[in-house]
N, C-alpha and C positions, 0 to 999 in steps of 0.2 A: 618311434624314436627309441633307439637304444639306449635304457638306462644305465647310468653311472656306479660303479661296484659302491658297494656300501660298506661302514667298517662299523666293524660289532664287539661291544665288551660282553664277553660272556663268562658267564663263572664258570670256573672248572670245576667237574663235579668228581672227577676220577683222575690219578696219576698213575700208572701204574710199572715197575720195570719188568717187561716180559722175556729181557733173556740176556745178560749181557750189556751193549750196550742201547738195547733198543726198549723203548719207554713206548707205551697209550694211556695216550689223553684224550678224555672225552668231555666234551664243553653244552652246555645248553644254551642251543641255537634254535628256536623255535622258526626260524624265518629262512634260515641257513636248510635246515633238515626239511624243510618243505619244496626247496626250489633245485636242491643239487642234485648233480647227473654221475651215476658212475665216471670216473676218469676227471674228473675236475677237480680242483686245486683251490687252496685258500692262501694269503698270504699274511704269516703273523708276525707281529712286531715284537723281536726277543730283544727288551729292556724297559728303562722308562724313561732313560737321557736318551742320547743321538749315537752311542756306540754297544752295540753296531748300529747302524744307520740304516740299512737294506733290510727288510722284511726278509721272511723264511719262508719259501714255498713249500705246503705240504699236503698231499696228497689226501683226498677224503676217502677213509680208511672204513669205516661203518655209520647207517645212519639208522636212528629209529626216530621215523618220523609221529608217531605218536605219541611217544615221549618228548620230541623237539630235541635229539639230542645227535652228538656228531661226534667219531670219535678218529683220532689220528694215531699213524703206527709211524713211526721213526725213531731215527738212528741218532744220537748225539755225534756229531762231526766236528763241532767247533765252538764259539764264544755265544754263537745265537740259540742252535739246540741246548746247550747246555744249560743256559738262564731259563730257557721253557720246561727243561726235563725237570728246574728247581717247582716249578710250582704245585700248588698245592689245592687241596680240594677247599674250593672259599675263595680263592686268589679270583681276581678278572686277569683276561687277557683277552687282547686285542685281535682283531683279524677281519682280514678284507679278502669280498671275494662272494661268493666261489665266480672261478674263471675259467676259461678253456673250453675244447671244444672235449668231449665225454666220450667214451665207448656208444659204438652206434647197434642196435639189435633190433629185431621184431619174431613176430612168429611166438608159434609154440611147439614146444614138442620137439625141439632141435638137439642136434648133437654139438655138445662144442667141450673145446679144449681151453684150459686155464693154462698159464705158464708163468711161475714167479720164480724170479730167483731172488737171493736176497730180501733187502728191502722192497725190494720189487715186489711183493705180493699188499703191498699197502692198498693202491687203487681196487685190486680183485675181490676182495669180501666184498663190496658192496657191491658188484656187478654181479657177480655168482651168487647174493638174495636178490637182486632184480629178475637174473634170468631162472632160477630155481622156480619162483613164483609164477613164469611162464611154460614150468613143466619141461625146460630143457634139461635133456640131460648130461650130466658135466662130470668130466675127470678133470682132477686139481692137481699139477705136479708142481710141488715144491723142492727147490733146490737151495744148495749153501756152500761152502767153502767145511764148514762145519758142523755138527748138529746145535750146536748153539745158535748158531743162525738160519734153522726152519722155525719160520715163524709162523705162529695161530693154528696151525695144524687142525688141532683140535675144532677146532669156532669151524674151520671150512668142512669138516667133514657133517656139518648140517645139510650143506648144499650140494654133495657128491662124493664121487669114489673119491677118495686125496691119497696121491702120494708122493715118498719123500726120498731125497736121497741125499747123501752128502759126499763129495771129494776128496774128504780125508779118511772114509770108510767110516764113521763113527754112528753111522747108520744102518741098516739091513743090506741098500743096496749104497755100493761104493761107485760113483762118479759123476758127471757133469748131468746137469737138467736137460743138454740136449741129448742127450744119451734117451733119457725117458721120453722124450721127446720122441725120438725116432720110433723109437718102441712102439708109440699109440698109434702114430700116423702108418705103419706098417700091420698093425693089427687089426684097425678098426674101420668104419667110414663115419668121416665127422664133416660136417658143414659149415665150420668156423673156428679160428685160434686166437686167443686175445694173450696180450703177454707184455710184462713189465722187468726190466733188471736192467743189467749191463748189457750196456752195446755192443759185446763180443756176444751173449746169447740173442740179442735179437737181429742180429746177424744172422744168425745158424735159423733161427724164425723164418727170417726175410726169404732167405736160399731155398730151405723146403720147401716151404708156401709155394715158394713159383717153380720151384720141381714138381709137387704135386697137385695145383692148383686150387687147395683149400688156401681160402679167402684167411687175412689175417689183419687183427689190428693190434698197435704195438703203443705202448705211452711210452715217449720218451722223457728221462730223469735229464733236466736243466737246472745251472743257474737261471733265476729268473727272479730279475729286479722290480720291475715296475709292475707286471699280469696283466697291462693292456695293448703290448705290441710299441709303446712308445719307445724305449730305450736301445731296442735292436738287440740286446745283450744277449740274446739266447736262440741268437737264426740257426738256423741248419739249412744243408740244400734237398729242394726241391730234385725228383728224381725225373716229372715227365718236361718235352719240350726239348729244341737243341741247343735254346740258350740257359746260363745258368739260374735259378730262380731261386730265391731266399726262402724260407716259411719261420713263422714266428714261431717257436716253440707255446709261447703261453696264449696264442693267439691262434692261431690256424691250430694248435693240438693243444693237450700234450698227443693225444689220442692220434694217430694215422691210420691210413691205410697202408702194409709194410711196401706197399712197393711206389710209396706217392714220397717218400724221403730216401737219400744220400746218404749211409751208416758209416762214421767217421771213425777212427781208433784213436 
């Protein structure tokens, strides 16, 4: 029988603002860090009245499970990250979870490709030390709008080539992540592309993939209220079949397979 998501007061043990407006928080979860899956999600209560009301879903950013500890990369957006970005090392906070369906992998010794843009590179740290540790080999391209927005750079380049580039030139190389993008899939032969951002690059994801037939899995970034599929709040469509078919963002993914979902603008 499928257990019930569990909610955990954990201390925070780290706040930190890594660039802007993007903060990591890392919490001691001894229970959390032993059971989570690259690509899965927690959801945490930013207050301690009823407003906001809705949990924050975010992304598991890095785990050291020896330590018991979990840390998350996000963006302040509004009333609920910004209460979370307030806390401090000593504070509890709350959080339920982990949920979703993770980044799928096996093997060793594989070629694969990272793809973040934005915020979007939250879920990939901890997937690029799972797959490192299985001796894949991995190029990391990060992307931004700005160089203020490549983020952890540094931390990924434990796990592979990384590189970076930014849209408004403020970087070495000036333009879009699929740009880089193209680059590798033209240069190299890779056996898998995992990748998180906006839905205009995983778009450009989806399209290549099934031009050149390296396999792809994509997380998609949802609202998402409840993390067990009851609320509907966060469906997307289904891509196989000739009727239309719903999928739950926090339920069926966030993780897909890019050509098993409908990319919506």
């Amino acid at each position: 029988m499928e257990q019930p998501p569990k909610d955990w007061d954990c201390p925070v043990l780290e706040q930190v603002n890594v660039s802007a407006d993007y903060y990591l928080l890392s919490v001691a979860a001894p229970q959390v860090a032993l059971s989570a899956l690259p690509g899965q999600f927690v959801l945490f209560r930013c207050g301690t009245r009823y407003d906001p009301f809705l949990r924050r879903p975010l992304s598991i950013h890095q785990v050291k499970r020896e330590r018991g500890e979990v840390s998350f990369l996000y963006q302040v957006r509004g009333v609920g990250t910004r209460w979370l970005a307030g806390r401090n090392k000593g504070d509890a906070v709350s959080m339920l979870g982990p949920f979703g369906r993770g980044f799928t992998f096996s093997g060793r010794g594989k070629r694969g490709i990272l793809v973040g843009a934005g915020v979007g590179v939250a879920p990939l740290l901890f997937l690029a030390g799972e797959l490192s540790a299985l001796d894949w080999k991995l190029v990391i391209l990060i992307g931004a709008r700005t160089r203020e927005g490549i983020l952890r750079a540094e931390v990924f380049k434990h796990y592979g080539n990384v590189k970076i580039i930014a849209e408004d030139g403020s970087t070495a190389r000036q333009g879009t992540i699929l740009d880089l993008f193209r680059e590798e899939v033209e240069e190299a032969h890779w056996e898998m592309i995992y990748a998180c951002g906006p839905v205009a690059v995983l778009k450009g994801i989806q399209k290549i993939s099934k031009e050149t037939g390296i396999p792809a899995q994509i997380a998609l970034e949802e609202r998402m209220a409840c993390g067990v599929g009851a609320c509907l709040g966060c469906v997307c469509e289904g891509a196989t079949g000739e009727t239309v078919r719903y999928l739950r963002v926090c339920r069926e993914g966030p993780v897909f397979d890019s050509h098993e979902v409908i990319l919506r603008d």
